[in-house]
C-alpha positions as CSV (number, residue, x, y, z in Angstrom):
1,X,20.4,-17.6,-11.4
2,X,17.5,-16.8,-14.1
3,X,16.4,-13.3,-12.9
4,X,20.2,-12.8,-12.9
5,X,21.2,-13.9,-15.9
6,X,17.6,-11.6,-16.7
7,X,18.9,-8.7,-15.2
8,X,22.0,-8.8,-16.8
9,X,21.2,-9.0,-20.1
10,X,18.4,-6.6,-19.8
11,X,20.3,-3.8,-17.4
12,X,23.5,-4.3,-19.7
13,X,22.0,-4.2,-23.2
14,X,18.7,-3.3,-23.4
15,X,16.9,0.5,-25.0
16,X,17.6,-0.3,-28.6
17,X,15.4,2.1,-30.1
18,X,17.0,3.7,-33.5
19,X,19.1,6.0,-33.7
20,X,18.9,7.4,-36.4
21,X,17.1,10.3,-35.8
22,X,19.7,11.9,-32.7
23,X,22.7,13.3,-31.9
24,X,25.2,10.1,-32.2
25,X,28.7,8.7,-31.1
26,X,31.1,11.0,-32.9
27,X,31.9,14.0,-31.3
28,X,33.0,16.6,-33.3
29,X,34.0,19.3,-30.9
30,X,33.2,20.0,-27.5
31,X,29.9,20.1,-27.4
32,X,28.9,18.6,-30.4
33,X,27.5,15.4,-31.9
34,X,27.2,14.2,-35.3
35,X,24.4,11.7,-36.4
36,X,24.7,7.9,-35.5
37,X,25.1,5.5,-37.5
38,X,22.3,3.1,-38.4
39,X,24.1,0.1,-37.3
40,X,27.2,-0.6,-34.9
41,X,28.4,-3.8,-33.5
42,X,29.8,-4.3,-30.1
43,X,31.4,-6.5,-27.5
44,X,32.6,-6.5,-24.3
45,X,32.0,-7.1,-20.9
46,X,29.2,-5.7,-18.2
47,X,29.3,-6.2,-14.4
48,X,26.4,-5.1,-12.7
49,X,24.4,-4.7,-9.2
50,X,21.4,-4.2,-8.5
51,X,20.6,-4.3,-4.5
52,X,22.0,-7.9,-3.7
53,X,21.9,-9.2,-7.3
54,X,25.4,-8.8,-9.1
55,X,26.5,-10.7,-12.3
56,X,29.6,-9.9,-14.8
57,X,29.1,-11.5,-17.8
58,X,30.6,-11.0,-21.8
59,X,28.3,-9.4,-24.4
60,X,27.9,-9.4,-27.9
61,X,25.0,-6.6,-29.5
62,X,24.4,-5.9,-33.2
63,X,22.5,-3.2,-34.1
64,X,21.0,-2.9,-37.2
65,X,18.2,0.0,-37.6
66,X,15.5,-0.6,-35.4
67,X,16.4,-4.0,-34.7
68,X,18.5,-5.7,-32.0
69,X,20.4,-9.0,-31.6
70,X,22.0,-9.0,-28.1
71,X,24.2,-12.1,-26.4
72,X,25.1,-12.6,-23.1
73,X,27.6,-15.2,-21.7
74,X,29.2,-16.4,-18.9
75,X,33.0,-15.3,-18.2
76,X,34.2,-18.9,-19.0
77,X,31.8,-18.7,-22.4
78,X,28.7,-20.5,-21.3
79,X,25.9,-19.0,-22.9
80,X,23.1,-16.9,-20.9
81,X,20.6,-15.3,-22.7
82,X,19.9,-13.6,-26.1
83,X,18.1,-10.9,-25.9
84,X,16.2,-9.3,-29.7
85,X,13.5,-7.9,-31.0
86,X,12.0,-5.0,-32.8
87,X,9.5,-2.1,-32.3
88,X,6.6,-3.8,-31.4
89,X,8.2,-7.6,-30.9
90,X,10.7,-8.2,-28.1
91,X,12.0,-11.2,-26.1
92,X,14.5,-13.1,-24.0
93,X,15.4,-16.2,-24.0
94,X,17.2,-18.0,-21.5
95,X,19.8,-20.6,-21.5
96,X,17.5,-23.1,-19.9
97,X,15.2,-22.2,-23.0
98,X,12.5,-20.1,-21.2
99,X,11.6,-17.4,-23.1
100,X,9.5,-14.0,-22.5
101,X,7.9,-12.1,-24.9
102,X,6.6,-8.5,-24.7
103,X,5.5,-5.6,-27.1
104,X,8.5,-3.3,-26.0
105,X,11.8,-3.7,-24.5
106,X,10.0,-1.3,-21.2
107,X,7.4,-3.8,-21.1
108,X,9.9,-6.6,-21.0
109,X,12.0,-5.4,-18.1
110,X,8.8,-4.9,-15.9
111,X,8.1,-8.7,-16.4
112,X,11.9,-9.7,-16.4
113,X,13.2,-7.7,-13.7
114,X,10.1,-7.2,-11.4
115,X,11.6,-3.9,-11.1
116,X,10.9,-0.4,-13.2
117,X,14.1,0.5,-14.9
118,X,14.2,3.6,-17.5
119,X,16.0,1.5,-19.6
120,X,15.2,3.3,-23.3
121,X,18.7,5.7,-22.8
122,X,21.6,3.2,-22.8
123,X,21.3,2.2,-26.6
124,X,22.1,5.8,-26.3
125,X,24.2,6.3,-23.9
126,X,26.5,3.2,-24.9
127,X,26.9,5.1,-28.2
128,X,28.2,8.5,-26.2
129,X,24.7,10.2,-26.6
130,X,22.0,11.6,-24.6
131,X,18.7,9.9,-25.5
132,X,16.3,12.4,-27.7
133,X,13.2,13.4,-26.5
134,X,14.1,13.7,-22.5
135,X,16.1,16.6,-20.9
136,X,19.9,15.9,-19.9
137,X,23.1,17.4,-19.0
138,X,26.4,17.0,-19.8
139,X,29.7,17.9,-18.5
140,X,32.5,17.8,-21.4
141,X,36.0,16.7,-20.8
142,X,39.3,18.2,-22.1
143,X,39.2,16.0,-25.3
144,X,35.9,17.7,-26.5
145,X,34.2,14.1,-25.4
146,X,31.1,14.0,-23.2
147,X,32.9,12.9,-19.8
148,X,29.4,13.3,-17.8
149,X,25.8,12.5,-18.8
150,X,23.0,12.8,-16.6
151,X,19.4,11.9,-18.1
152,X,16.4,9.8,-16.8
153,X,17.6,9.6,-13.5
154,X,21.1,8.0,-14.2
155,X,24.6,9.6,-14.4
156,X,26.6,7.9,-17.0
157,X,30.4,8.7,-16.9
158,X,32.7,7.9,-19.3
159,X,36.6,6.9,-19.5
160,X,38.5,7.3,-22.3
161,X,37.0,7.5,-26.1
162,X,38.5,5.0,-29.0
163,X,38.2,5.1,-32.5
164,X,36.5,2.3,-34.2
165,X,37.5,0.8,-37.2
166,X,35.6,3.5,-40.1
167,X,37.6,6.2,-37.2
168,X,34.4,7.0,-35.4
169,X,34.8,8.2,-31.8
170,X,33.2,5.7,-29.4
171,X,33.2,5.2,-25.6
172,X,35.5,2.4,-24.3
173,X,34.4,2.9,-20.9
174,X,30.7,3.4,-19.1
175,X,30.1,3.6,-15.5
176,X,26.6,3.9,-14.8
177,X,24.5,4.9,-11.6
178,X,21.2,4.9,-10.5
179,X,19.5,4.5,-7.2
180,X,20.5,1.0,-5.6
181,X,21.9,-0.2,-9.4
182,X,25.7,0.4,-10.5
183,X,26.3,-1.1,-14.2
184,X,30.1,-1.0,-15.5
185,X,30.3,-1.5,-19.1
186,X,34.0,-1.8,-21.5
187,X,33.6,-2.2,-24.7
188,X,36.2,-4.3,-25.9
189,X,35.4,-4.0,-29.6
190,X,33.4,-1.6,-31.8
191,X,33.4,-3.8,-35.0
């Protein structure tokens, strides 16, 4: 239940590199992005598979700059993990109290997971963005929002858009894909 409870938190939540230097979660018009915001708040709910592992749990993520505080719990509450770090400082610590430790959230999936995940998009992707740096494409839906995003290997679609509370555009809805992995993400608040 560990490398689940692993998993989760780190397929759900992890790739929380800044952002403020890229294209962000507003969109302005078809096509277009304005820049992100240096911090957001979130939570919601993930389910996730990956080959015969599947958890759904409730997630809480702050973002502020370049650093992260992520919860995970149980649906009935119990507490999982908490995920957090910095460039050059990450970790995960477990309900039972084990804790990992790594130089980069990449680093810390390899030793989590056991598995190579390109992870370093969805703090991105959750934001309605393509991650800079990496070659994407995008197919835009009626409302001007991205409705399609392929990059590093994953297709991300997303359901409808919501405002947030300062009237930003956000996604309420991520389905994402990947070879033998399907995370589902609704985000139940942008606070």
């Amino acid at each position: 239940m560990a490398g689940a409870a692993a998993l989760a938190v780190l397929l759900a939540i992890s790739g929380c590199a800044a952002l403020s230097d890229v294209a962000a979660s507003s969109v302005r018009a078809r096509g277009a992005f304005v820049p992100a915001q240096e911090k957001f708040e979130a939570s919601g709910r993930v389910s996730l598979r990956h080959g015969a592992q599947a958890l759904t749990a409730n997630f809480r993520w702050l973002h502020q700059g370049e650093r992260d505080e992520i919860d995970l719990a149980s649906p009935l509450g119990q507490t999982l993990a908490r995920l957090s770090g910095a460039p050059g400082a990450v970790s995960l610590r477990l309900a039972d109290g084990s804790a990992t430790s790594a130089p980069d959230w990449a680093t810390l999936m390899s030793r989590s997971l056991e598995w190579a995940l390109p992870i370093e998009g969805l703090g991105y992707w959750i934001q309605g963005v393509p991650r800079p740096g990496a070659a994407f494409e995008v197919e835009w839906g009626a409302d001007g929002a991205p409705a399609l995003l392929r990059q590093d290997g994953w297709t991300v679609v997303y359901q409808p858009f919501v405002r947030d509370p300062s009237g930003r555009m956000r996604p309420a809805r991520l389905a994402l894909s990947y070879p033998d992995t399907e995370v589902r993400v609704a985000v139940d608040a942008w606070l």
